[in-house]
N, C-alpha and C positions, 0 to 999 in steps of 0.2 A: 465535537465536530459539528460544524455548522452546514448551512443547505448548500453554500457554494464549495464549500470542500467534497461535501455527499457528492455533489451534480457533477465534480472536475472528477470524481473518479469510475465515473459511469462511460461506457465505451463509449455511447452518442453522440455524449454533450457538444465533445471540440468537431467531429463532424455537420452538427446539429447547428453550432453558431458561425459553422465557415458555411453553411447552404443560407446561413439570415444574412450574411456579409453578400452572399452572392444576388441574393433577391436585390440587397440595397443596390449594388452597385450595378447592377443592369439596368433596374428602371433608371437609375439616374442619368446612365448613359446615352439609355435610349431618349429622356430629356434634354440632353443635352443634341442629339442628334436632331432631336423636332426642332430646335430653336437654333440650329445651325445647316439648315437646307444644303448649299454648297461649302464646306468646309476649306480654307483657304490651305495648304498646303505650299510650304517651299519646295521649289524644286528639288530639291538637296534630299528631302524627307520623300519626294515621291513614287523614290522604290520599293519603299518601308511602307507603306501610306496606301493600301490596294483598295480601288473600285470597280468589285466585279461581278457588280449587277446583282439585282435580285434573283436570279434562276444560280449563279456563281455563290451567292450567298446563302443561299437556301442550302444548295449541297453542302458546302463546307463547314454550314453551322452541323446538319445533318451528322453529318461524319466525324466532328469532334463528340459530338454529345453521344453516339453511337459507343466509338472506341471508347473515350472513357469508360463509360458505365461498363464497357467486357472488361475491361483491364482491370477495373475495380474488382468483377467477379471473379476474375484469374485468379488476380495477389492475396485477394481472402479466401481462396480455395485451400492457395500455398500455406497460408495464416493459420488453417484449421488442421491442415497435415501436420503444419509443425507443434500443433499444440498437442494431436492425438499425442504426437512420437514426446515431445517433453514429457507430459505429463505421464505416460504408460514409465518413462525413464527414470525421472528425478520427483512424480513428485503430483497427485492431483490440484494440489493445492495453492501451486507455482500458475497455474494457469490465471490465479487472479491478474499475478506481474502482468501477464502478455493484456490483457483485457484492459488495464491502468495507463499500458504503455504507451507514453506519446505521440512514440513515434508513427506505429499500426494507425493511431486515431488521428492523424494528420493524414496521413496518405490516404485513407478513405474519407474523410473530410474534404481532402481538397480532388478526386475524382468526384464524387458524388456533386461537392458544388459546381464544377466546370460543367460536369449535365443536367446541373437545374439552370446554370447561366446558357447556356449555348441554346438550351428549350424557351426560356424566355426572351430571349433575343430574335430567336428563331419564329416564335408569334407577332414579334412587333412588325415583321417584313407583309406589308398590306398595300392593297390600292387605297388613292387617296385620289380627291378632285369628282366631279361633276360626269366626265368623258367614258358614258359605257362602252363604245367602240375601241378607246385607247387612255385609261385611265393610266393617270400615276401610281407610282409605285414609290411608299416610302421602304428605302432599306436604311440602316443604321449603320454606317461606314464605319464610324466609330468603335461603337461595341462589338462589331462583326470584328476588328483587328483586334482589338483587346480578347475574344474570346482565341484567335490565333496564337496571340502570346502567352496565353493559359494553357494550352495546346503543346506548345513547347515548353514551356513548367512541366505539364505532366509527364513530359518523356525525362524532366529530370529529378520529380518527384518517384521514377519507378527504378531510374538507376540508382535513388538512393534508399527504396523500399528491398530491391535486392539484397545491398550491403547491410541495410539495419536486421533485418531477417535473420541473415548469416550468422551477423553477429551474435542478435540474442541466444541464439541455443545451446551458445557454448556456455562448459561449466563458470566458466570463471564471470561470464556475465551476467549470468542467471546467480548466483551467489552472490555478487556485487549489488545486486539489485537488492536481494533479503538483508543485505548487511547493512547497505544504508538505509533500507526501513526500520532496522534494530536502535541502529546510531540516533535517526531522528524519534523514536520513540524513548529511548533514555532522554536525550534530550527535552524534548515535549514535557515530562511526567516528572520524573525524578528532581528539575530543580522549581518546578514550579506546584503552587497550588491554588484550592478554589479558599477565598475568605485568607484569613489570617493562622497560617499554620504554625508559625512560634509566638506567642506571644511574650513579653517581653518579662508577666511573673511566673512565665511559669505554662509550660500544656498541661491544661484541664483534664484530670484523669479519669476515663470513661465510665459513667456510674454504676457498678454490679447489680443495681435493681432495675436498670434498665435491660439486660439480655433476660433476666430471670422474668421480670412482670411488664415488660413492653411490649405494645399491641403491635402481632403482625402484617405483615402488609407483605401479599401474593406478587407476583411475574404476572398474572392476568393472562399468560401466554406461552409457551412453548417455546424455546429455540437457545442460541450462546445470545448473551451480554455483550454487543458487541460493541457500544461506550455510554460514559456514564457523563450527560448535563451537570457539571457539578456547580454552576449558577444557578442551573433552575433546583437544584435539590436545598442550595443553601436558601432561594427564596422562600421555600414553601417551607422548612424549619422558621424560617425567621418570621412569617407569615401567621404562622399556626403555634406560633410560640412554642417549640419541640425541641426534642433533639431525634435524629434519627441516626441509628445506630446501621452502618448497609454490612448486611451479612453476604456478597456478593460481589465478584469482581468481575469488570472488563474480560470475557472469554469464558467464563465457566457457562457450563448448561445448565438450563433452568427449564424445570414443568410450569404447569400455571399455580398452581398451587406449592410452589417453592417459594417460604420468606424469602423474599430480598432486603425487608429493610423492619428496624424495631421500631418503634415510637413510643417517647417517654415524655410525659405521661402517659398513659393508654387513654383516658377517657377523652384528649384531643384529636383520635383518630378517626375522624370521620371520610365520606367518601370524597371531599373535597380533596383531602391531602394524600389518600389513595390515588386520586386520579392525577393529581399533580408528582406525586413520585412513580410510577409507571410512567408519564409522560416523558418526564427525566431519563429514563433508561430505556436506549434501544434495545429490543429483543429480535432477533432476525436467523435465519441459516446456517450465515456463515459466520465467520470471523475475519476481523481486519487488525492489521499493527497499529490502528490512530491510537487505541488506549490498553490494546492488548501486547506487550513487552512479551508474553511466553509465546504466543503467536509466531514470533519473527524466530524467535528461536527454534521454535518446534519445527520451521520450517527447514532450516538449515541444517539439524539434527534428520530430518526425514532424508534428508537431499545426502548425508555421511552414509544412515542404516541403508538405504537402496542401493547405494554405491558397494556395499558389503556384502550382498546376496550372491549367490549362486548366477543367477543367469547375469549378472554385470561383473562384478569381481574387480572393482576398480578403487585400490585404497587410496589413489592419488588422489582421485576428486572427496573422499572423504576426509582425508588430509587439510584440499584445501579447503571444504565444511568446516573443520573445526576451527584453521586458521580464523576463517572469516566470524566463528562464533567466538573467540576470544578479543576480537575489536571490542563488540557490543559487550561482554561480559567483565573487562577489563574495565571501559568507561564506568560501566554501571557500581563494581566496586570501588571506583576512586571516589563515585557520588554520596553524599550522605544520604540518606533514607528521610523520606518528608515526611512529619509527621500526620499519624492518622486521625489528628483531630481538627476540625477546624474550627474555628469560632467569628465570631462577628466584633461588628466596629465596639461593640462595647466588653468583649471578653467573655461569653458568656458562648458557651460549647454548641453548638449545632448538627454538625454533624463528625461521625467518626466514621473512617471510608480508606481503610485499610489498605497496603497497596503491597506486590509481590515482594519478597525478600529475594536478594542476589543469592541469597544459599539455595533458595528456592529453587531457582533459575539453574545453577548449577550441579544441583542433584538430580535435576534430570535430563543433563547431558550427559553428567559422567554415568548415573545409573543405566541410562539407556544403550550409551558405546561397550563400558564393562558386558552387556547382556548380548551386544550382539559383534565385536571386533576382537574376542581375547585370540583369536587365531589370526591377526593382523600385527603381528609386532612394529611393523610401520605406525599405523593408527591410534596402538596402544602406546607407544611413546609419545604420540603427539599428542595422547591423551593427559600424560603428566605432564607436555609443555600448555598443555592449557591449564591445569591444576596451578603451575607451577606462574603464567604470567597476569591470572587472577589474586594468586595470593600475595606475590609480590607491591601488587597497589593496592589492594585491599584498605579500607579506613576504618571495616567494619572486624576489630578481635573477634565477636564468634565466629564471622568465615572461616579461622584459619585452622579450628577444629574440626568443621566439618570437611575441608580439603584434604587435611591427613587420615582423616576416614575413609576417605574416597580412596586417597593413594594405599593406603591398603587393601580396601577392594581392589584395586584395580590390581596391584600385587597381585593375589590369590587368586584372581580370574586367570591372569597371565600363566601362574604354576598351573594350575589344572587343564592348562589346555596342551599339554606336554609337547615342549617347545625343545631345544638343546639345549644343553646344557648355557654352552656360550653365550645363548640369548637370554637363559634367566637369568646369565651371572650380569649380562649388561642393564637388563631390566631393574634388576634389582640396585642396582648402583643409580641408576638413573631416577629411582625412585626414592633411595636416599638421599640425594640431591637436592632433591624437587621439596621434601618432608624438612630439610636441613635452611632452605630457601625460607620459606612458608615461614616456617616457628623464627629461623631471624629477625623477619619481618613484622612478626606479631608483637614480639618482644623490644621493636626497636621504638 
């Protein structure tokens, strides 16, 4: 992740660069007003076209720069209810989406610029000339309508900050959203790597004296792994002539004193290459999907288990949780698994940097639904249709062992949570199916 992805997903930025857009474009206007004293207008244009004086100007700049900035505070009032209420509903961690989202940071973006434009416009309106008894007065005729037309944007940036609001809090949007941060994290990771991941005699098999006598190297710091430089990790191996073995992935927590990574030799580990591998890895609070795949999912698995509780009691939206974790989990087993070693132009291993397994991924969805839906037979059968539309594209033969593991847990969850009879004869069919599926697939 580089500084301009970092900066695009910070709530400010796109506010922050439409308040520079808006500096530009007044001064210039207001340039363009000084070097055009009386502006020639068609008649045609002259209803469009108002000149209403410096005291007419004054107020009206006044009065957009005023309402914006309330309307600004109103819509991010509603902004912050709706996120108490999501998040207390679906999910704290959902709150990053609203904070990412375009939409929210356009509409505060472009109030906020229309009241730094309308204030600077609003300073340019000055006496000019010699005449203390009756000085001129420049107003900016120009910019004064341009801020009018802004004026009217924002009445239709708030009819559509309404609809976008609305929208977002519904399940299926709020899902949509974690699903294609899933879809573009498989994407991202799984077909691509840092350096040369196959090489063409052969991947270099990680040296056993490297985890046993390789010099550690610390986190330096407290927090999750929240992505990993794998350019700058491969330079400072290639650099320091190493290999570095990373004991640590995108989204795990770390102390400071937690290895992250081995170094083989040991006697090449000096603090240079310590400083240059912590620099490589962010450590910070939270967690993001840029290099974290369990992330995206955990998010969607959280957004099923709260839908399952007591005070909600809603299996449809954990329904369509799962549906929507079966996109990402589907793609992810048709992909092949990139290998964890990389190496350089000349074949010679650098780094090894391990990355999640889909079974991974998938034990702990089904381990977590099993623990908390077996009194959901709705959820629990859409548990074996995800079992069942993972293993069917699966690439990787040992998924398909542990998915018939699973669909027996899930079995025996289902019988102990004593259901009818009807429903465990349908369960159990269902899950013969799913098991009958799977093993085809393996075998074909």
């Amino acid at each position: 992740m580089n500084i301009v992805q970092r900066l695009a997903e910070r709530f400010w930025f796109v506010p922050a660069a439409l308040c520079a857009v808006a500096v530009l474009v007044a001064e210039t206007l207001i340039t363009v007003d000084e070097g055009t004293s009386e502006l020639d207008v068609p008649g045609w244009m002259s209803r469009l076209f108002y000149r209403v004086g410096e005291s007419g100007s004054r107020d009206l700049l006044g009065a957009i720069a005023t309402s914006s900035l309330a309307v600004a505070g109103t819509t991010f009032s509603i902004t912050i209810a709706v996120l108490a209420l999501t998040s207390s509903t679906y999910g704290p961690r959902l709150v990053r989406n609203f904070m990412a989202d375009r939409g929210n940071q356009l509409v505060l973006g472009v109030y906020v610029a229309t009241f730094l434009y309308s204030l600077l416009v609003l300073r340019s309106i000055r006496a000019i000339g010699a005449a203390p008894t009756d000085p001129e007065v420049f107003v900016p005729h120009l910019a004064v309508n341009v801020a009018v037309l802004l004026a009217l944007a924002n009445v239709g940036v708030l009819v559509y900050f309404i609809h976008h609001i609305s929208d977002s809090i519904q399940i299926a949007t709020l899902a949509a959203g974690v699903r294609a941060d899933l879809r573009a994290t498989v994407d991202r990771l799984y077909p691509e790597g840092v350096g040369h991941a196959e090489p063409r005699d052969g991947c270099p098999a990680l040296p056993e004296v490297l985890l046993r006598d390789g010099a550690p190297i610390t986190a330096g710091s407290s927090g999750y792994v929240q992505f990993i430089r794998d350019e700058a990790l491969m330079k400072a191996a290639r650099t320091h002539d190493v290999v570095l073995a990373m004991q640590v992935r995108p989204g795990e927590y770390v102390l400071a004193d937690t290895t992250v990574a081995r170094v083989h030799p040991p006697d090449r580990c000096g603090e240079d290459l310590e400083r240059a591998v912590r620099r490589a890895l962010k450590v910070t609070d939270a967690r993001t999907p840029f290099q974290d795949v369990e992330f995206a999912v955990q998010q969607l698995t959280e957004i099923a288990v709260r839908a399952l509780s007591p005070g909600t009691n809603d299996p449809y939206t954990a329904v369509n949780a799962l549906d929507d974790l079966s996109v990402g989990l589907t793609l992810l087993a048709s992909r092949p698994m990139p290998s964890p070693a990389r190496v350089d132009d000349h074949g010679a291993l650098r780094v090894h940097a391990p990355m999640v397994h889909v079974s991974t991924l998938v034990t702990s969805v089904l381990d977590t639904m099993r623990w908390y839906a077996p009194s959901a037979p709705l959820v629990m059968h859409h548990c074996l249709e995800l079992a069942g539309r993972v293993g069917s594209r699966s690439r990787h033969p040992d998924l398909a062992a542990v998915l018939v593991t699973h669909v027996d847990l899930l079995r025996g969850a289902f019988a102990r949570a004593s259901h009818a009879a009807h429903d465990d004869r349908l369960f159990n069919d269902h899950a013969d199916q799913v098991t009958r599926d799977i093993q085809a697939h393996a075998d074909a």
